[in-house]
N, C-alpha and C positions, 0 to 999 in steps of 0.2 A: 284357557285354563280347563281342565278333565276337571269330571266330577269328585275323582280321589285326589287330586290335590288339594281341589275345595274344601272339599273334607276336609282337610288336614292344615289348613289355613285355622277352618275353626276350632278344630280340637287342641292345635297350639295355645290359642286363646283359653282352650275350656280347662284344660293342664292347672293354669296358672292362678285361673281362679279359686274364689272361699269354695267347697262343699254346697249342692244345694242344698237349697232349703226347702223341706218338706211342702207340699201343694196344703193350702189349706183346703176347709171343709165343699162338699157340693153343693151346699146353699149357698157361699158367695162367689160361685163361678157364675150365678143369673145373674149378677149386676155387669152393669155395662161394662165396666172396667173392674179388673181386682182394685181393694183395698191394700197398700202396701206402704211401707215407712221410706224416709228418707233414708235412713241410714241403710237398709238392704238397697236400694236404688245407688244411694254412692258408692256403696261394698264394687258394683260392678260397672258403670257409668261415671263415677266421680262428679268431675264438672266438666264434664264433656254435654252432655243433653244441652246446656246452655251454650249451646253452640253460637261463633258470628257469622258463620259462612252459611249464607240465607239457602243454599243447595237443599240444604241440610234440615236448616228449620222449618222448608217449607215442608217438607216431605213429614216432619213427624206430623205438621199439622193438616196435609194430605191425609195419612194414618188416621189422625182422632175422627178427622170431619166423615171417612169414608165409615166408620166402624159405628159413630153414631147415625150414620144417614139410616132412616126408615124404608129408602126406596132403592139400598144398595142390595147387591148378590151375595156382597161378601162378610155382610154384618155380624154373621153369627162367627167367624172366624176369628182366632184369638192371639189378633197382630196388632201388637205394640209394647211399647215396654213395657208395664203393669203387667201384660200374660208373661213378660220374659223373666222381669220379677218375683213374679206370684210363682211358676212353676221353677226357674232355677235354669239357668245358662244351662248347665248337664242336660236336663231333659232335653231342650231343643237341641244342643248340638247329638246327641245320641238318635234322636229319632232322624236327623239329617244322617247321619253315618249309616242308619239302618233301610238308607234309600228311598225314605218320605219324601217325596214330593210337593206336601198340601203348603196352599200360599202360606200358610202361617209358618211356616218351618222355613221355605226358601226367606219368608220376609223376615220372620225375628232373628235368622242366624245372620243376616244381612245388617242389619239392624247392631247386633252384636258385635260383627265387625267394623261398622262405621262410627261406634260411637264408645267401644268399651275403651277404660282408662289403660287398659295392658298396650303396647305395644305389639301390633303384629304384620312380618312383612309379608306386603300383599295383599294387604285388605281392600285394598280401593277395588284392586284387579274381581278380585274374590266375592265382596259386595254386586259388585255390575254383574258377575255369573248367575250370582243367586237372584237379584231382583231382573234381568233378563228371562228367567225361567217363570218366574211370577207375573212378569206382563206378558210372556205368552200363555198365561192360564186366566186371562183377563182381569188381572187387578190393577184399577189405574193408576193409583199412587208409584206404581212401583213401571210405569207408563213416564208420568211428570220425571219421575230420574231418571231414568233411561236418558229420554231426551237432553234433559239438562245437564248431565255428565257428558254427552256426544258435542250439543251446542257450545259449548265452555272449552273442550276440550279440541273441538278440529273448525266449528264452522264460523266462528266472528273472528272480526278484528278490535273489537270493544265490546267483552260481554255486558257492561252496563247497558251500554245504551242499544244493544243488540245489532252491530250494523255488522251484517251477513260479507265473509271471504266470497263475493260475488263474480266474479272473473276466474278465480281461482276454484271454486266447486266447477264451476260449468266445463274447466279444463280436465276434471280429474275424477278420480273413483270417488270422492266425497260427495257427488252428485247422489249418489245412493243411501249416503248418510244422510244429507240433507231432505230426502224425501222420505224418509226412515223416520227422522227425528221428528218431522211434522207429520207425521203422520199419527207420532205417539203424543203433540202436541194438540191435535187435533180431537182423537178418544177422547183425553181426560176434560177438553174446553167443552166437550160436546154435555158431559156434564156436569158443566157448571162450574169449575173450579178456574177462580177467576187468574191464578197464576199464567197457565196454561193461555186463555184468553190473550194475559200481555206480551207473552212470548209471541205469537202467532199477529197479534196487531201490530208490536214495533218490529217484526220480519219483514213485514207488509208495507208498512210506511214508510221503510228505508229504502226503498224503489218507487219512482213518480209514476209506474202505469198500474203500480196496484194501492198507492197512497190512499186515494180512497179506501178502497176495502181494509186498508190497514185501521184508516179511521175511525172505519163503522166498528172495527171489532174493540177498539180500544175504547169508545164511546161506552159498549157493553161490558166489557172489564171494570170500566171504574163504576158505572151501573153497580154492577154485583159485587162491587168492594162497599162500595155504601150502604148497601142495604143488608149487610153480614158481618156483623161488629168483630169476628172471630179472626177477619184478618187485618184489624187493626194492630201496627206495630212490627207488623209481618211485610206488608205491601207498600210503604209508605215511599219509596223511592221508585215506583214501578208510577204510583197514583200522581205522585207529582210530575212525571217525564208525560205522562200520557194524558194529565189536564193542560198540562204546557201545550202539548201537541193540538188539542181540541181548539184551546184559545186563538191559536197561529192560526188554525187551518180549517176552523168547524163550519167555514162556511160553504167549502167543496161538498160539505155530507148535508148541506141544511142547516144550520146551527143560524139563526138569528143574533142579531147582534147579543141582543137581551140575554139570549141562551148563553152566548158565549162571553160574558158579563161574570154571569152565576157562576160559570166554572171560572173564571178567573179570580171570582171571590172566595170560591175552594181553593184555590193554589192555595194564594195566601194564607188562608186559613190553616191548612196541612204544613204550610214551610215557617207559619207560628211555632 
């Protein structure tokens, strides 16, 4: 997709919507996030934000956790819905038509398009262009989708339980995808974000010569799903495949019985 179609993917959209709404004042642009109502958030989102398609949900919550991190690059950037609210669909899709660049503009009109109530066709397409341009300016959120729209889209045979088109990448041009894809899964695991982690442990596990190492990563994902109540309700299908896994198999990586007890008592616990 050119960047003037892109363009014009959004500006369909931006057409269709209310009028912005004036920015508010400079003193509450310091808070972390705008202050914004429900009703201007449905005006353009309806009940789309309530998304089930976890691609999705993970990524806004990608979005909130990178914008609050203290030891991010991109903190002071003003991507997510609250700035798309706060300043008005118009602004960001005009600063995108006047050839901005800045991750905020490639993410919020992305964002725009994956999630506003209008109809528009091409947005999936259009989306992937904009947050493409964004994880080549190192924002990782926009990294986790990348990969996860590529993964979903060419390289499993069961995106649940991630078991990799293995015979078939190795035959074909998707070998480049699949090294592409983890590679974007790899940035964002590297800091911490435990989605990413599980992608790359059950890639891992679903092959007997790197079972181990699939183990140990998934060991650390549920780690850091435990100890970050933020992805509670988010991960819960990801936590329970990859305590199953630990229980079956924790004793290739070390896992003592006892160990592998405890996490059995977590299963249960989470399938409560």
């Amino acid at each position: 997709m050119t960047f003037k179609s892109l363009i014009l993917s959004v500006a369909i959209w931006s057409a269709v919507v209310s009028p912005t709404v004036a920015a508010e004042t400079d003193a509450n642009r310091a808070k972390p996030f705008p202050e914004v109502t429900f009703d201007r958030v449905n005006a353009i989102f309806g009940d789309n934000l309530d998304t089930s398609d976890p691609r999705l949900k993970t990524l806004l919550l990608a979005i909130g956790m990178d914008h609050t991190s203290t030891s991010s690059p991109h903190k002071r950037e003003q991507v997510g819905v609250p700035f798309i609210v706060h300043y008005g669909a118009h602004y960001w899709v005009n600063r995108l038509a006047a050839g901005d660049a800045s991750i905020d503009v490639l993410v919020n009109n992305a964002l725009l398009l994956l999630f506003a109530v209008t109809e528009i066709p091409g947005r999936e397409e259009a989306a992937y262009s904009l947050m493409t341009a964004a994880a080549g300016s190192g924002y990782w959120p926009a990294d986790y989708f990348i990969a996860e729209t590529d993964l979903q889209n060419h390289l499993v045979r069961d995106p649940v339980n991630i078991v990799p088109l293995s015979n078939e990448i190795d035959r074909s041009h998707l070998q480049e995808v699949a090294q592409k894809t983890m590679a974007a899964y790899n940035r964002c695991a590297e800091l911490g974000f435990a989605p990413c982690r599980y992608r790359i442990g059950f890639w891992l596990s679903n092959s007997q010569p790197t079972l181990v190492d699939g183990l140990t990563v998934l060991q650390n994902a549920v780690n850091t799903t435990l100890r970050d109540t933020r992805y509670q309700g988010v991960l819960d299908a990801e936590l329970v495949s990859a305590t199953t896994a630990l229980v079956e198999h924790g004793h290739l990586i070390g896992l003592t019985a006892d160990m592998r007890q405890q996490y059995d008592q977590l299963l249960k616990s989470v399938l409560k």
